[in-house]
N, C-alpha and C positions, 0 to 999 in steps of 0.2 A: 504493500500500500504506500508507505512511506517514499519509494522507489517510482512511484509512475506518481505521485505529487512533483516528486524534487523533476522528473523528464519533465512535466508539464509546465512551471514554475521557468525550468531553462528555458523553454518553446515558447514563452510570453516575454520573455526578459530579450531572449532572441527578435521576436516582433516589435517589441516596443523600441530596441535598437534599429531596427533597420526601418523602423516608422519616421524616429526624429532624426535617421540622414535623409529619406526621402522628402521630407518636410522642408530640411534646410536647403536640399537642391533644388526642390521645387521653388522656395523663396529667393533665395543668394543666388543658385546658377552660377557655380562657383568656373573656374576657368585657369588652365596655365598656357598663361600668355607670354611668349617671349619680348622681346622690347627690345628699341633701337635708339639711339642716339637723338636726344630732347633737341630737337630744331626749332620751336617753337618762340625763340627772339630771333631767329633770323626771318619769320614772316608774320607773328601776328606783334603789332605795338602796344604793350601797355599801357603806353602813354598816351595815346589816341583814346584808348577805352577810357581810362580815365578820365579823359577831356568831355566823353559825350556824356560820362554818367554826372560829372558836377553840373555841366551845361543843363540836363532834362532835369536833374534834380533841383537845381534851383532857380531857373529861367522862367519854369511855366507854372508855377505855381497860385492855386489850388490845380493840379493836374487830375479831376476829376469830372464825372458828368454832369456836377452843377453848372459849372463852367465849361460849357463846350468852344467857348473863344481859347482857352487856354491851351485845350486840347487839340483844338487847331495850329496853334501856334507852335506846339510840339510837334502835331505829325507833320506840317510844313520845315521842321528843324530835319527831322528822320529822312523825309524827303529830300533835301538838298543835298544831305549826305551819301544817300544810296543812289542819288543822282549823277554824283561823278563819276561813276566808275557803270552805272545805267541809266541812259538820257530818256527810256521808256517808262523808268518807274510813276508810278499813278494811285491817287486812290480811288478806294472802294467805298464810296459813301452809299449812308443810308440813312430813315427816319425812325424816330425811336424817342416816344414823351413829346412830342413836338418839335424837338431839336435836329439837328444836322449833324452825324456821327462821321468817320474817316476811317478805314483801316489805313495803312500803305501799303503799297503791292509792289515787289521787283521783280520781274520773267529773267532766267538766264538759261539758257540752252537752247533748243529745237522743241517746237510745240510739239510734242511726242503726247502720247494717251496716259505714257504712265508717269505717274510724277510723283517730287518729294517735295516736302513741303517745312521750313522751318520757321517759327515763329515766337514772338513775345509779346505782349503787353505791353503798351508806356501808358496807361492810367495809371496814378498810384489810388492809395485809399484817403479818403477824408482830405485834410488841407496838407500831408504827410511831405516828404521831401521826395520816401519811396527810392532812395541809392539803388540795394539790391533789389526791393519792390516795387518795378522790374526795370530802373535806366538799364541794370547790370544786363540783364535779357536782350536790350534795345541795342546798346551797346555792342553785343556780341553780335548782335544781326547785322548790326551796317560793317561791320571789320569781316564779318562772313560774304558780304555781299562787295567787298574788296577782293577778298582773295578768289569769287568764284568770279568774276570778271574777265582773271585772266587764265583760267581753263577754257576746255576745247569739254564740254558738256554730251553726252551722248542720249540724255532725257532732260528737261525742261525740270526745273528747282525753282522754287518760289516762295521768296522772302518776303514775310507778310507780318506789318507791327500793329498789334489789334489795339481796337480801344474797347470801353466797355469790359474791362474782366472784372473788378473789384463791383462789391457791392453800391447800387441798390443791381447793378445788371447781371450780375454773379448768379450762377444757375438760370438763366432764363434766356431764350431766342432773342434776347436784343445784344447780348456779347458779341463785341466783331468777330469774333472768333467761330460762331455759330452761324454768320452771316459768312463768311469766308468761306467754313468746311460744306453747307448748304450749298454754294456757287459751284461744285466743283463734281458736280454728282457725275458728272457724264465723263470724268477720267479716273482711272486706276492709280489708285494711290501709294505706292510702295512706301514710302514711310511718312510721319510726319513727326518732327521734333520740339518738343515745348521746352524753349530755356526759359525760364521762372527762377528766377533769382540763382546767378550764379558766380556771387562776389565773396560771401562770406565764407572768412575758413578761419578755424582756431587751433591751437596749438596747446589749450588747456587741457589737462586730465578732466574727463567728466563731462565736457563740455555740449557731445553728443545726446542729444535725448531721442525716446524711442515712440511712436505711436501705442506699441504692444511691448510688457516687457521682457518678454522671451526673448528678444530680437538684439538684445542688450551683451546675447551671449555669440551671436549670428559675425554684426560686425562693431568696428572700432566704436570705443568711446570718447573720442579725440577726434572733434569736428573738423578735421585738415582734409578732407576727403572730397570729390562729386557723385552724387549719387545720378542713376538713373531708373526709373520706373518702369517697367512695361506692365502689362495684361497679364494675368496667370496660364496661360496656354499659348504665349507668343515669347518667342528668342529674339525679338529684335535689343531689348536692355541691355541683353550678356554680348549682342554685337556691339553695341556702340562704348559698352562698358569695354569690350576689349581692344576698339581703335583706340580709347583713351590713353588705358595702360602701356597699349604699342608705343606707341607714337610719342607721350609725355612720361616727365617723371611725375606726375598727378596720381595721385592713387585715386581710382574708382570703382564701385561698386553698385552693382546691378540687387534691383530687387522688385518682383514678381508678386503682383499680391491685388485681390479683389477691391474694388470700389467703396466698399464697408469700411476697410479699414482705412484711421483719419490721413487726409491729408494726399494720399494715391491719384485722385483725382481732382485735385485743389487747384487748378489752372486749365489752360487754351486748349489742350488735347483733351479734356472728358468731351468735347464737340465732335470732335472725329469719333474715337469710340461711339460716340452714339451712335452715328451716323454707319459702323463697322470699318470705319478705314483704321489700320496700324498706327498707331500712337505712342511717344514715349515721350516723358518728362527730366529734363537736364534740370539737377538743383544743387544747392545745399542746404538741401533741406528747410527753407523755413525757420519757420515758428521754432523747429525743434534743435535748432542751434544757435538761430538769431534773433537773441529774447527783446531787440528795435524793434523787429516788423511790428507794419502799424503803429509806428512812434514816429513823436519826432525826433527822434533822435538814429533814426533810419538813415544815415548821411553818407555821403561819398569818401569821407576821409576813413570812415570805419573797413574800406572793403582792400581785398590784397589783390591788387590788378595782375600781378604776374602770374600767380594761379589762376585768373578768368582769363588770362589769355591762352594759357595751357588748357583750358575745356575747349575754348572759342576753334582752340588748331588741333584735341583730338577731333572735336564733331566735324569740322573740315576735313579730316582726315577719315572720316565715316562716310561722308558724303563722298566723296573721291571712289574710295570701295564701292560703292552701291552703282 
């Protein structure tokens, strides 16, 4: 008796073990990725990022939907920038509360059926200044929209700075973002990338916080990292998480995880998801390491350019791949 307890006892301890490595592959998607030589200040500036994110953070301020002149004033800032390097760029306006809204829109390549799609936010929340909430996003798309200028593109990429993500537009059909992925019904989507804040990095113990705290055990506690999001049944995260690591010396980490849990779909791609096109979120996390967000004290001097331009040149470096 004693003897087919203790077999059965090993046969559950056996399960329970091979449960929480499938749990953490399914989550992490973990990866040995080799790596090459950090080029990433021979092409991306971060002194340019830097320039755009003080300019949007403190130029156009209240940078939100009460103010649609301000927002104007910004997405005409976005546009002249993505305009030198593309004389096409254009936006995408719409009406929403009685107001006049803008995305900005860049085409680069060949009108091809399938396309990728990356994108940011330059609303911030309330009268906020909004650095990493999202200049830092904005930022990385017009330095994106430099270096795809001067490739030879083999599908059409399009650079699009949404307004409308922060509340009262948050979760509802009047987000540019939702006007954007809506427009676009009749091309094949291969991927689309949401930077949402990709400025802040810490170097403190502890500094990481976790939606779930299981996760705590998963990855680092030392906010120095970029993370990326996918879908629970989609590998695009653990790709772009591994152009990162290729490519930079940035540590990043992929993680795969449903809609329920907080914060997964807290930006510009829950739009696409709905819609079923591939989605994936470039951060640092938020709220759960950048205890500014939604302050004012959300500023430009707080963020480490030279890590946002090491995201800014793996996701170039993802894009290239694709």
């Amino acid at each position: 008796m004693m003897l087919k307890i203790a077999r059965f006892l090993k046969r559950m301890i056996l399960l329970f073990c091979i449960s929480i490595i499938l749990v953490v592959y399914a989550v992490k998607r973990p990866a040995l990725t080799s790596s090459v030589a950090d080029q990433t200040a021979q092409h991306v500036s971060a002194t340019d990022l830097k320039t755009y994110v003080k300019e949007l953070s403190e130029s156009f301020l209240p940078r939100n939907t009460d103010h649609p002149e301000n927002l104007l004033l910004a997405a005409k800032y976005i546009k002249a920038h993505l305009s030198k390097h593309n004389p096409s760029t254009h936006f995408q306006t719409y009406q929403a509360d009685g107001n006049e809204y803008s995305n900005v829109i860049a085409n680069y390549g060949p009108d091809s059926n399938q396309i990728i799609v990356i994108g940011a936010h330059y609303d911030a929340y309330h009268s906020h200044p909004g650095a990493d909430d999202n200049a830092s996003g904005v930022a990385g798309l017009i330095e994106l929209g430099r270096l795809l200028s001067k490739q030879a593109l083999s599908k059409r990429v399009i650079l699009v700075a949404y307004t409308g993500e922060e509340p009262p537009f948050y979760n509802t059909e009047k987000m540019g973002s939702f006007i954007h992925a809506n427009s676009i019904e009749e091309k094949s989507v291969r991927l689309m990338i949401s930077l949402e804040m990709i400025g802040y990095f810490s170097d403190e113990e502890n500094s990481q916080e976790f939606p779930l705290a299981f996760l705590e055990y998963i990855y680092p506690t030392k906010g120095d990292y970029i993370a990326v999001v996918g879908e629970v049944l989609s590998n695009d995260a653990k790709a772009l998480k591994e152009s990162i690591n290729h490519h930079t010396d940035l540590e990043s980490y992929s993680i795969n995880a449903p809609a329920f849990v907080p914060g997964v779909d807290f930006s510009d791609h829950r739009n696409y998801w709905s819609l079923g096109y591939p989605a994936v979120m470039v951060t640092d996390t938020a709220f759960f390491r950048n205890h500014k967000y939604h302050t004012s004290d959300d500023t430009y001097d707080r963020l480490n350019y030279e890590k946002m331009s090491q995201v800014v040149y793996g996701v170039f470096k993802h894009i290239q791949s694709l």
